[in-house]
C-alpha positions in Angstrom: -18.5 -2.8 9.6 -16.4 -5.4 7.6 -13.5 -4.6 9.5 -14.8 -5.0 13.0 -16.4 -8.6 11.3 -13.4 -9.8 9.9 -11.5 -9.1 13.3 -13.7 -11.1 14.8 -13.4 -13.5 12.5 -9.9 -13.9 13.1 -9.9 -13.6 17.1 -12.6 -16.5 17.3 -10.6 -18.8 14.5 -7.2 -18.6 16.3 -8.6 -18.4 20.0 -11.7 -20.9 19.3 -9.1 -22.9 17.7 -6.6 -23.2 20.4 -9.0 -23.4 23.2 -10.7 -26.3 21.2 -7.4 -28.4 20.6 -7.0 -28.1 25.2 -5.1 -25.1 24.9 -5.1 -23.0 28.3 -5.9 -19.1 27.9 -4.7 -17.9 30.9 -1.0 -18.7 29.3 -1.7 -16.3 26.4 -2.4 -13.6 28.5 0.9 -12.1 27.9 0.1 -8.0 28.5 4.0 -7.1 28.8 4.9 -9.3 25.6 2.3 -7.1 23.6 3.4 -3.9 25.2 7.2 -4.7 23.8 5.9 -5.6 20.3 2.9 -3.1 19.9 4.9 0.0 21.1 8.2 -1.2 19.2 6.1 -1.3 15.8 4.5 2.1 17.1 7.8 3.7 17.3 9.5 2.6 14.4 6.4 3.7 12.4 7.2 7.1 13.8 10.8 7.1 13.1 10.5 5.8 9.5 7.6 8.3 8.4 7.6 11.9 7.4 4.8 13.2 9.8 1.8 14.0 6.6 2.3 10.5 6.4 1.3 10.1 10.4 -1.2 12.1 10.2 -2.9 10.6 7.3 -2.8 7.6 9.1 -4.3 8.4 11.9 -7.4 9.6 9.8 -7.1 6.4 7.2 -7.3 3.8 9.9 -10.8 4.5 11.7 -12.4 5.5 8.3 -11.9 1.9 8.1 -15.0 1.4 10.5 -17.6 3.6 8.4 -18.7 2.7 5.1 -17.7 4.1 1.9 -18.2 7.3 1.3 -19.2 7.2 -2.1 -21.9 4.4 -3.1 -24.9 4.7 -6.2 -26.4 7.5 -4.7 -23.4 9.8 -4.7 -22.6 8.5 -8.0 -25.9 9.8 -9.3 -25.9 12.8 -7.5 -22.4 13.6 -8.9 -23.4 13.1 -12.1 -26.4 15.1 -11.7 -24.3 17.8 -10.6 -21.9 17.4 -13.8 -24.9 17.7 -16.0 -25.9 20.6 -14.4 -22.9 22.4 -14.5 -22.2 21.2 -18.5 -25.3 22.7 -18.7 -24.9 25.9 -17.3 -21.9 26.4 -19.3 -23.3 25.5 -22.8 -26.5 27.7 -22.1 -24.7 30.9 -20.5 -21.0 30.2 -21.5 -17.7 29.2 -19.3 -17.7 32.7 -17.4 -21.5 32.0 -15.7 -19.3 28.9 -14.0 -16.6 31.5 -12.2 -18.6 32.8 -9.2 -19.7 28.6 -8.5 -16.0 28.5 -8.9 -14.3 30.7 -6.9 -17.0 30.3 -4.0 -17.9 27.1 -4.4 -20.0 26.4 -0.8 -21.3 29.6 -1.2 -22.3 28.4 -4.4 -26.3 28.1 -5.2 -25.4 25.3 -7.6 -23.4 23.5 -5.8 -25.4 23.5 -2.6 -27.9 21.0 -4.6 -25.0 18.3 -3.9 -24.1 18.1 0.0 -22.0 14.9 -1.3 -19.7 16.3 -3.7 -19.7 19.5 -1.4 -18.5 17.5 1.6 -15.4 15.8 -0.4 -13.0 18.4 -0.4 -10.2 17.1 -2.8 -13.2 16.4 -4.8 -14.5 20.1 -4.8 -11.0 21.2 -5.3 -10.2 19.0 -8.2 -13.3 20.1 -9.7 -13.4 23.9 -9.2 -9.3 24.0 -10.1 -10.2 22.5 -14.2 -13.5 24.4 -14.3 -11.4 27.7 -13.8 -8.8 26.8 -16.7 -12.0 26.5 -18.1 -13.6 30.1 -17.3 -9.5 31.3 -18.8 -9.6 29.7 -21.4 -8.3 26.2 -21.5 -9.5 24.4 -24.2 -6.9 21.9 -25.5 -8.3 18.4 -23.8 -4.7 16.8 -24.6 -2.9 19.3 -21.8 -5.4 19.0 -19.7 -5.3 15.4 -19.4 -1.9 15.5 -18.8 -2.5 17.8 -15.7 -5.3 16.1 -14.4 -2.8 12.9 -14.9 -0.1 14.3 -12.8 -2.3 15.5 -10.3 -3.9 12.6 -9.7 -0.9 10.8 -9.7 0.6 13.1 -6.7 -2.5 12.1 -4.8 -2.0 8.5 -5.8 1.2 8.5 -4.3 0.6 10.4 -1.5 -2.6 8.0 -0.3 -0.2 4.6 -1.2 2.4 5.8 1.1 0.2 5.5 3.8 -1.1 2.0 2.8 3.0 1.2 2.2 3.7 2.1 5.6 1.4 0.3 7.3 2.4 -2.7 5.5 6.3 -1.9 6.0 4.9 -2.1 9.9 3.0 -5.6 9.4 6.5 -6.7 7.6 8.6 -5.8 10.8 5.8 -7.2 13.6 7.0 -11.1 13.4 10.4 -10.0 14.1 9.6 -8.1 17.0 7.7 -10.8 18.3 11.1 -12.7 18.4 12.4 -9.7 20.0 9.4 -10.8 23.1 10.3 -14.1 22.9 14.2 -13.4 23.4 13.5 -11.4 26.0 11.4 -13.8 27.7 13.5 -16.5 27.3 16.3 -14.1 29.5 13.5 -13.8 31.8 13.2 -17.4 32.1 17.1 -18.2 31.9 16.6 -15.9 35.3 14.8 -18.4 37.1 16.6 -21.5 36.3 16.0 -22.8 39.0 13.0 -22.8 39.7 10.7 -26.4 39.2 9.4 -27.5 35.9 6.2 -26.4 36.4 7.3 -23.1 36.6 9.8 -23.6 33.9 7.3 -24.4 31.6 4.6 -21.5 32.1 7.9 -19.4 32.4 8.7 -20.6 28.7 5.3 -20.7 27.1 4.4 -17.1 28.2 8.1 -16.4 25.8 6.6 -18.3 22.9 3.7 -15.9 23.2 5.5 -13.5 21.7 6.3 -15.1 18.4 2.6 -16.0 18.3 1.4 -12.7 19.0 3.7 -10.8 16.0 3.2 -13.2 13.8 -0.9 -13.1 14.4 -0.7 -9.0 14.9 0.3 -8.9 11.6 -1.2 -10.9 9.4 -4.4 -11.6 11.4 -4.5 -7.0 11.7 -2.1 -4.8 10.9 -1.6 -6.4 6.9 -4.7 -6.6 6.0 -5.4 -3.2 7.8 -2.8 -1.5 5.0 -4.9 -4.0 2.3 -8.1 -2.2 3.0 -6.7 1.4 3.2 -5.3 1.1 -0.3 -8.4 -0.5 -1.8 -10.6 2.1 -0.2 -8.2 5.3 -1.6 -8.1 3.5 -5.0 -12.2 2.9 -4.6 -12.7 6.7 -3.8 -9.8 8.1 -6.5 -12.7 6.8 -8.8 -14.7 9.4 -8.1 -12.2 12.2 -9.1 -11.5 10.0 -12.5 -15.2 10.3 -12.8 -15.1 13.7 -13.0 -12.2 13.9 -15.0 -13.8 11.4 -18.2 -17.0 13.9 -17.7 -14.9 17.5 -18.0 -12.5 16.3 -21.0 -15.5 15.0 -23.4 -17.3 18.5 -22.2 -14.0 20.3 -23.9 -13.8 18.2 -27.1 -17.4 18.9 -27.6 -19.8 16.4 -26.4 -23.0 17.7 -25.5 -24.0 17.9 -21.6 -25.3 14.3 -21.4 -23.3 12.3 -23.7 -20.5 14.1 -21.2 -21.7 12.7 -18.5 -21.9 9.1 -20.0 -18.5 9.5 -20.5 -18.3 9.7 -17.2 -20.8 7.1 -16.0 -19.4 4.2 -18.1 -15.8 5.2 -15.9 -17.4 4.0 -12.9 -17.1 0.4 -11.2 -20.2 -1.3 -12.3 -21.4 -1.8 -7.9 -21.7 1.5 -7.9 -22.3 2.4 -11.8 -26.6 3.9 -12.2 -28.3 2.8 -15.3 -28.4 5.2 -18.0 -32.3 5.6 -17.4 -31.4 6.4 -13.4 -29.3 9.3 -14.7 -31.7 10.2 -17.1 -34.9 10.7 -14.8 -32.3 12.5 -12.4 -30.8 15.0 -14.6 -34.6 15.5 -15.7 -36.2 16.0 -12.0 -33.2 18.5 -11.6 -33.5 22.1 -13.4 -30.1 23.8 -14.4 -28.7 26.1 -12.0 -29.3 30.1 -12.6 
């Protein structure tokens, strides 16, 4: 929604702008000049990215247009679902957690949380430290350090397509000379033809400049802005988790685990202590 605003936005400043200072439109309707700088940028985004990084970006760039996937109510219900878990395991021990584990949307505890269930790097991350669990693991300083690393790869991974876009927004302005060059040839081509001609000849050129200069930072910049501030918005739900699972292992009880992992959330989407409270008690502990 905020994306589709903020493009309009920008279309009605620059274009309400020009046509407001006696600018004619008809002379920025240039559908060539965009073809050369819009399929230039295309193609040197294919050449210069390995193709995970393609395909991530192709899924990245319309999630744009829905909202976030993880607001308050996701928050509580995921840590509802860490209580519940915490729980299951301090009642019954770390083995009644390996058949939710191994199966986890087959899994009747699980199946309480359609948002956590639907996030499947979430469900992985989860499931993957909950089996160390069920072997075993029980020293919170390694697995830190493994839950570090992996989130780090997926860091990396999700900035590289935010860096690629950007390294695309970079190149557009100089493409849009490209346009321009090419439409000053165009013009140079009909030299002698009147002014009048001359001129519109020579403006629709300039277009070009305009246009990869406003492509990309009017779109395609802030388009890799918003793709790296909604992956580092949704990594904090995995960090969530990961606050909640290491005070589980040094010994915190159930609920002061899952402050733990409350007070790691930003505080838009943070619920009160009470709101988790009341959850956690409307909820019975999984079987």
């Amino acid at each position: 929604m905020f994306t589709i605003i903020g493009a309009v936005i920008v279309i009605a400043s620059v274009i309400g702008g020009y046509v407001a200072s006696g600018g004619h439109l008809e002379v920025l309707f240039q559908p060539f000049e965009v073809m050369i700088i819009v399929g230039a940028a295309a193609g040197a985004f294919v050449i210069s990215n390995r193709k995970p990084v393609l395909s991530a970006t192709g899924k990245a760039i319309p999630a744009l247009l829905k909202g976030e996937r993880h607001d308050k109510a996701a928050y509580l219900e995921l840590l509802t679902m860490l209580y519940s878990v915490f729980k299951l395991a301090k009642s019954k021990g770390a083995l009644a957690l390996e058949q939710h584990v191994e199966h986890p949307h087959e899994s009747s505890l699980f199946q309480r949380f359609p948002t956590f269930l639907a996030d499947e790097h979430a469900v992985t991350f989860f499931c993957d430290y909950l089996r160390l669990l069920t072997l075993g693991t029980d020293n919170h300083h390694e697995m830190e350090t493994l839950m570090d690393e992996d989130l780090e790869t997926h860091r990396a991974e999700h900035h590289a397509v935010a860096s690629a876009i950007a390294n695309t927004a970079d190149g557009m302005p100089a493409l849009g000379i490209v346009a321009a060059v090419l439409g000053v040839i165009h013009t140079m081509g009909s030299i002698t033809e009147p002014p009048a001609v001359l001129g519109h000849l020579i403006g629709g050129a300039l277009v070009g400049t305009f246009m990869g200069v406003l492509l990309s930072y009017g779109f395609v910049g802030p388009i890799a802005a918003a793709v790296r501030a909604r992956g580092d918005a949704e990594e904090r739900y995995v960090l969530c988790m990961k606050a909640a699972i290491l005070a589980y292992m040094q010994g915190y009880a159930p609920s002061v685990a899952v402050e733990f992992a409350r007070k790691a959330l930003n505080t838009d989407v943070r619920p009160t202590f009470y709101e988790v409270e009341e959850a956690v008690e409307s909820l019975p502990a999984a079987a």
